[in-house]
N, C-alpha and C positions, 0 to 999 in steps of 0.2 A: 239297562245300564250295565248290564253282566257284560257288554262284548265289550265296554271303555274299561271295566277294568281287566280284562281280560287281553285287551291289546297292551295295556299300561306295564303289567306283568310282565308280558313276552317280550316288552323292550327293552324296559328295566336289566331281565334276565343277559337279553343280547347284549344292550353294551358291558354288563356286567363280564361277559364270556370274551370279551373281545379285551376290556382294559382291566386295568391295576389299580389298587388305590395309591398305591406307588405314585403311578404319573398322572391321576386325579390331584395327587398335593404336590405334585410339581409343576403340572400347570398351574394351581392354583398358585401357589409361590413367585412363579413368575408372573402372573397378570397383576400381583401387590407389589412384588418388585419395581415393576413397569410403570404402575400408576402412583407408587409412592415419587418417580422423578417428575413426575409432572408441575410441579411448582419450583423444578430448578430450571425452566426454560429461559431463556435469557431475554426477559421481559421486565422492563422497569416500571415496578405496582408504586409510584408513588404519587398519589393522584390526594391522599390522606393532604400534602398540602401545598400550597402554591406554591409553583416555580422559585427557586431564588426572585429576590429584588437586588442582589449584594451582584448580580452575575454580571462583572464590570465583562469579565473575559481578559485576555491578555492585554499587557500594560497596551500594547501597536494594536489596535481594532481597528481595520482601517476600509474604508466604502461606507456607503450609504444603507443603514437596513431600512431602507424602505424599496429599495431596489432589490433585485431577483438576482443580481449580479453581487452582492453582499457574500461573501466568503462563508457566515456560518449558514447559508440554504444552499447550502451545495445537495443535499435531498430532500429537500420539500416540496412537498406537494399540497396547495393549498392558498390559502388568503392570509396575507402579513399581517401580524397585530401591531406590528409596528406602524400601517395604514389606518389601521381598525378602532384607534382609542386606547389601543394597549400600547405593550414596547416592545422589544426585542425578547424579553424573558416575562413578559408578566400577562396576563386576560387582560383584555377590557372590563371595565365596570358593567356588571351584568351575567358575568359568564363566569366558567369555571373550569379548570384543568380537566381534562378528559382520567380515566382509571387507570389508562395503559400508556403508554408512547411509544414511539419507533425512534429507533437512534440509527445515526450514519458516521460519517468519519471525514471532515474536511479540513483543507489545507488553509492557513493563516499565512499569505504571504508576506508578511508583513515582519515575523517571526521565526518565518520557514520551519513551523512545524506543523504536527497533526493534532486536531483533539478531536473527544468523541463527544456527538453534541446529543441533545435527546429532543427530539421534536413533539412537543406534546399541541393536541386539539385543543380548544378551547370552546367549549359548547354553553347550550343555553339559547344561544339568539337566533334569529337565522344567519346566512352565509352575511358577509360583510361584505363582500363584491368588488371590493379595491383591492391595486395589488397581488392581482395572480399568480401566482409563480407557480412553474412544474419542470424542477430540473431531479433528476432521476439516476443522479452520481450513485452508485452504489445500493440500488434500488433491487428489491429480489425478488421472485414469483410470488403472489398474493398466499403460495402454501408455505413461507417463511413467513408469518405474520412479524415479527419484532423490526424485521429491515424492510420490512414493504411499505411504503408510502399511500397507496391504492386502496388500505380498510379508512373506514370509516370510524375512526378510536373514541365517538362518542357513546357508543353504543354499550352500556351497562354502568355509564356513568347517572349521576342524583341528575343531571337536567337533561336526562332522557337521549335524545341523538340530533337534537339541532348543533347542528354544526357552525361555529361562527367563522375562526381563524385560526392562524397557529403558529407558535411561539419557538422558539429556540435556545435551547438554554446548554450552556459549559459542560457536562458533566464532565472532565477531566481530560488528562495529556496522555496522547494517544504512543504510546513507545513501541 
């Protein structure tokens, strides 16, 4: 075991000869810098409790959400709860808000404005099968996870990754 440590020394020594402890604690600094941002990613953790029920949406709400052509799935991708037992903003009985959601930004013709809506899974059951929508308005590469429609957002929630449907709820006016 004399040559392991005997190699361990001579590398030890090398990097030693080559670097600083200077920029040993300035890498280090920045890889805690780096990782201290990592929970300001623009990711909505509010899984803690159900969607509104209050989520009327603006006074003019106007289509059908049970259709795909409904103003607030302009990025959804998934099965309506509003087909599913649920409504527009709430689970089915059975199920429950997924940990994360993905949010997008649609137009309210009715008001002619923008809001940003937050599309959360709703898991627990299996798929609900009614209702399919996949419209992909402002949809982004599966390595932006918060704007991608395409994860699977049941995935670290309490009822595991069955995925059932998914809801859409207000979160605010888009300026």
């Amino acid at each position: 075991m004399k040559w392991l440590d005997d190699l361990t020394e001579e590398s030890t020594r090398a990097v030693a000869r080559r670097s600083s402890r200077r920029s040993l604690l300035g890498r280090l600094a920045v890889a805690l810098v780096g990782a201290s941002t990592l929970p300001l990613l623009p990711v909505e953790r509010g899984a803690a409790a159900e969607p509104a029920k209050s989520d009327d949406g603006p006074a003019q709400d106007p289509g059908d959400p049970t259709t795909c052509e409904y103003w607030r799935y302009c990025g959804i991708d998934g099965f309506l709860c509003s087909c599913c037992g649920g409504s527009i903003t709430t689970c089915p009985p059975g199920t429950e808000p997924a940990a994360v959601t993905w949010i997008g930004t649609c137009h309210n013709p009715a008001d002619n404005k923008d809001y940003f809506l937050s599309y959360n899974d709703c898991c627990g059951k299996s798929s609900c099968g009614r209702c399919m929508c996949n419209r992909n308005e402002g949809d982004t590469p599966i390595y932006q996870p918060p704007l991608s429609n395409d994860v699977n957002w049941c995935v670290g929630s309490k009822a595991d990754i069955a995925y059932h449907c998914t809801v859409s709820r207000i979160v605010g006016l888009a300026k």
